[in-house]
C-alpha positions as a printed Julia matrix, in Angstrom:
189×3 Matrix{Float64}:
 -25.14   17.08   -2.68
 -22.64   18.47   -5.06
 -20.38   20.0    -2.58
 -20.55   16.2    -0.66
 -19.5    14.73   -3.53
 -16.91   16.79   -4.48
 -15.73   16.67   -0.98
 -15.38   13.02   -0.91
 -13.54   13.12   -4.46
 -11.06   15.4    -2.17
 -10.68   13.05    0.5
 -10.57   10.09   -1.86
  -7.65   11.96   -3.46
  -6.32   12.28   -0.39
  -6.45    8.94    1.07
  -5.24    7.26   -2.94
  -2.03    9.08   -2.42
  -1.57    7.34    0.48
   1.04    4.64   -0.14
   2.31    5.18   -3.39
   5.06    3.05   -4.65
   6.3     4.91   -8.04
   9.12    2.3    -9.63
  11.06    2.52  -12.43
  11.66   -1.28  -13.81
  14.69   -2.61  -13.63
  16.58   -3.32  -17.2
  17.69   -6.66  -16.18
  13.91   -7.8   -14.83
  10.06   -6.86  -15.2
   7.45   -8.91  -13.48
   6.25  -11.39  -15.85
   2.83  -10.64  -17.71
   1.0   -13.51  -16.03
   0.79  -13.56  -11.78
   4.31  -14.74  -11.09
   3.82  -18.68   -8.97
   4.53  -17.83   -5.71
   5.22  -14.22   -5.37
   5.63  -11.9    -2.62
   6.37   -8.28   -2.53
   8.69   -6.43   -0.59
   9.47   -2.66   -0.13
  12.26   -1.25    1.11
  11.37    1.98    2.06
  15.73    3.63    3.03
  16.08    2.02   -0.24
  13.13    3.53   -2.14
  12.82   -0.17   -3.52
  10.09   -2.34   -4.44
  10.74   -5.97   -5.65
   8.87   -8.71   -6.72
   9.78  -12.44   -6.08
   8.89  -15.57   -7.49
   9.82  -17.96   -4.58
  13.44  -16.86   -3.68
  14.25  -15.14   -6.96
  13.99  -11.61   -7.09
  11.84  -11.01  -10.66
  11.15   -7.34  -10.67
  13.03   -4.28   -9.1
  11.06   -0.94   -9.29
  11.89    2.46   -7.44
   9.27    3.92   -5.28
   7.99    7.11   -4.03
   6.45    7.05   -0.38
   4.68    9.29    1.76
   5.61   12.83    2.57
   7.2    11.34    6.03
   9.46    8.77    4.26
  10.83    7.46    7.6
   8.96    6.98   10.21
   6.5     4.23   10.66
   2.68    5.16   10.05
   1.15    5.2    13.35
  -2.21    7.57   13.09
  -4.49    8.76   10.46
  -3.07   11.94    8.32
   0.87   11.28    9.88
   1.87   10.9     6.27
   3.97    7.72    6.48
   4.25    4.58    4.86
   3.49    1.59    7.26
   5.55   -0.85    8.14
   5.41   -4.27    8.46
   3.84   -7.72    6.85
   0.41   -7.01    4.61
  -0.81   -8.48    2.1
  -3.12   -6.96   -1.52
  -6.23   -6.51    0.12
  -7.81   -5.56   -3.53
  -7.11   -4.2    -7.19
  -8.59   -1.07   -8.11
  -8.26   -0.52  -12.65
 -10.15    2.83  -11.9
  -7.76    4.29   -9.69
  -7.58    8.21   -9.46
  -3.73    7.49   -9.31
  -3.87    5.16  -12.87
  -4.2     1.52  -11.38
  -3.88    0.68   -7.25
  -3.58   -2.29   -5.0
  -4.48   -2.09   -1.95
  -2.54   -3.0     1.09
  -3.79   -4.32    4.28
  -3.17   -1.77    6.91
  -3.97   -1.59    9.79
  -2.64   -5.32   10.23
  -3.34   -7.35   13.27
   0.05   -6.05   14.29
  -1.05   -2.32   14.1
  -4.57   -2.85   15.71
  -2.4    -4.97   18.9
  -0.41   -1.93   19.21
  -3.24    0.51   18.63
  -5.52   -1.13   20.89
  -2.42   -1.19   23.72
  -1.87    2.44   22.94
  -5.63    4.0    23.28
  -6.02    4.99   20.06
  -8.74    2.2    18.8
 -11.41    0.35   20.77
 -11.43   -3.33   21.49
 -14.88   -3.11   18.53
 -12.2    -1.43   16.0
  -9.53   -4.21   16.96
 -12.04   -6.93   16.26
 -12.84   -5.22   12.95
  -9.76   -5.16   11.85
  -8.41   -8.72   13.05
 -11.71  -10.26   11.78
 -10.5    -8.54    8.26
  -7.23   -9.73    8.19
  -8.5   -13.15    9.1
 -10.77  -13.27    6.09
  -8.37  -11.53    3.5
 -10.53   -8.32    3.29
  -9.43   -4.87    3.48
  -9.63   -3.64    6.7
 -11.57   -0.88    7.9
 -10.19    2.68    7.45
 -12.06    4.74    9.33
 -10.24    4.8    12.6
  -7.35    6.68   14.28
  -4.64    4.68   12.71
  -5.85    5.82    9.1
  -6.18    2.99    6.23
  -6.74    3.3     2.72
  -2.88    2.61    1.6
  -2.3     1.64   -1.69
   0.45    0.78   -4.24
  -0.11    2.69   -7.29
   0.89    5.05  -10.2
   1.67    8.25  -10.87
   5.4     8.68  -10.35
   8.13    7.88   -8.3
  10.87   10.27   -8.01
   9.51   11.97   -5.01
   8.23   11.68   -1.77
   4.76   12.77   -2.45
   2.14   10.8    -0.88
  -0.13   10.39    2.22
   1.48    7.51    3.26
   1.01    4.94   -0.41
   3.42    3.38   -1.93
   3.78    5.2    -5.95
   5.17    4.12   -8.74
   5.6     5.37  -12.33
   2.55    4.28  -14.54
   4.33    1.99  -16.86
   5.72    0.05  -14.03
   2.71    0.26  -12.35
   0.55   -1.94  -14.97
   3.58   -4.16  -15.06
   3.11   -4.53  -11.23
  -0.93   -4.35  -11.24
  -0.6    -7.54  -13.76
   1.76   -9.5   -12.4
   0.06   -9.48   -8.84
  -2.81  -11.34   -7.53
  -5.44  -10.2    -4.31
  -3.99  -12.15   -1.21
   0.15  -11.93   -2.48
   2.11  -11.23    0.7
   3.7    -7.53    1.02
   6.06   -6.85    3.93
   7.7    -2.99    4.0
  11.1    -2.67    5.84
  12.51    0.53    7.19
C-alpha cells in the first residue's frame, strides 16, 4: 500500500509539473487582490508571457516557464508540451505540490475533435471530455492525449515542466487570487 501511494505521489508530481506558468510581475501592473470584472488570461508561450486582462486592458504581465518541449503543441500524454488553444480554470488547488495551481481545461473540445479524428481516443473518451467542457468541469485525464495541466508555482526561468504552465510563487498567489474557476485562458504559439 505504501509503495502505491508513494507511486501515485510520483505520478502526481509528475502530472503537477505539467503546465507550469512561472511569472515574474510586471513593475508597472499586478493583478488586483480581488477577481479582476471580466478577466481572461492569455499565454504567450514564443513570448514566455502570461497576462491578465480586465476587459481589454492588460492588468498583469508575468513571465512563464513551460514544459520541457516549449514549442510544439501538446498532442499525447508524456510529449512534454504546453497545449495550445482556448481553455478555461477548470479548478483551484491551495494544496498544490507546486505551492498553489489552477487547473486548465485540456483536452478541450478542440483536442478531443482532433483526437477522436486521429485514433488516439474513442468516441466514449470524446463524449467525456465534451460533456466536461460543456459543464465547466475538468476533463478527464486519463487518456492518450494526457490532462492534468495546470498553472502554478515554483519558478519560471526555465523550461521545466511536463507540459504546465509555472510561475514564480509570489506571482503565483497574486495570480491564484485574482482568478476565478470558469475565467477564459487561451495559449498562443
Amino acid at each position: 500500500m505504501k509503495r502505491a501511494v508513494s507511486s501515485r505521489r510520483s505520478w502526481g508530481m509528475a502530472i503537477m509539473t505539467c503546465l507550469a506558468v512561472g511569472m515574474a510581475a510586471d513593475a508597472a501592473s499586478g493583478p488586483p487582490s480581488a477577481p479582476a470584472p471580466g478577466a481572461h488570461v492569455e499565454v504567450f508561450k514564443q513570448k514566455r508571457l502570461l497576462q491578465v486582462y480586465s476587459g481589454k486592458k492588460v492588468v498583469a504581465t508575468y513571465r512563464i516557464g513551460l514544459g520541457s518541449d516549449p514549442v510544439s503543441p501538446k498532442r499525447r500524454e508524456g510529449d512534454r508540451a504546453t497545449p495550445e488553444g482556448r481553455y478555461f480554470i477548470s479548478h483551484k488547488n491551495p494544496r498544490s505540490q507546486y505551492f498553489l495551481s489552477l487547473g486548465i481545461s485540456y483536452p478541450g473540445v478542440d483536442d478531443a475533435t482532433r483526437g477522436l479524428r486521429e485514433g488516439r481516443i474513442t468516441k466514449a473518451q470524446y463524449t467525456a471530455i465534451v460533456a466536461a467542457n460543456r459543464q465547466h468541469l475538468p476533463p478527464p485525464a486519463n487518456t492518450a492525449l494526457g490532462g492534468n495541466i495546470f498553472v502554478h508555482g515554483r519558478g519560471s526561468s526555465t523550461d521545466w515542466t511536463w507540459g504546465c504552465v509555472a510561475l514564480d510563487d509570489a506571482d503565483m498567489r497574486k495570480l491564484y487570487d485574482a482568478i476565478e474557476v470558469g475565467t477564459p485562458i487561451t495559449i498562443h504559439p
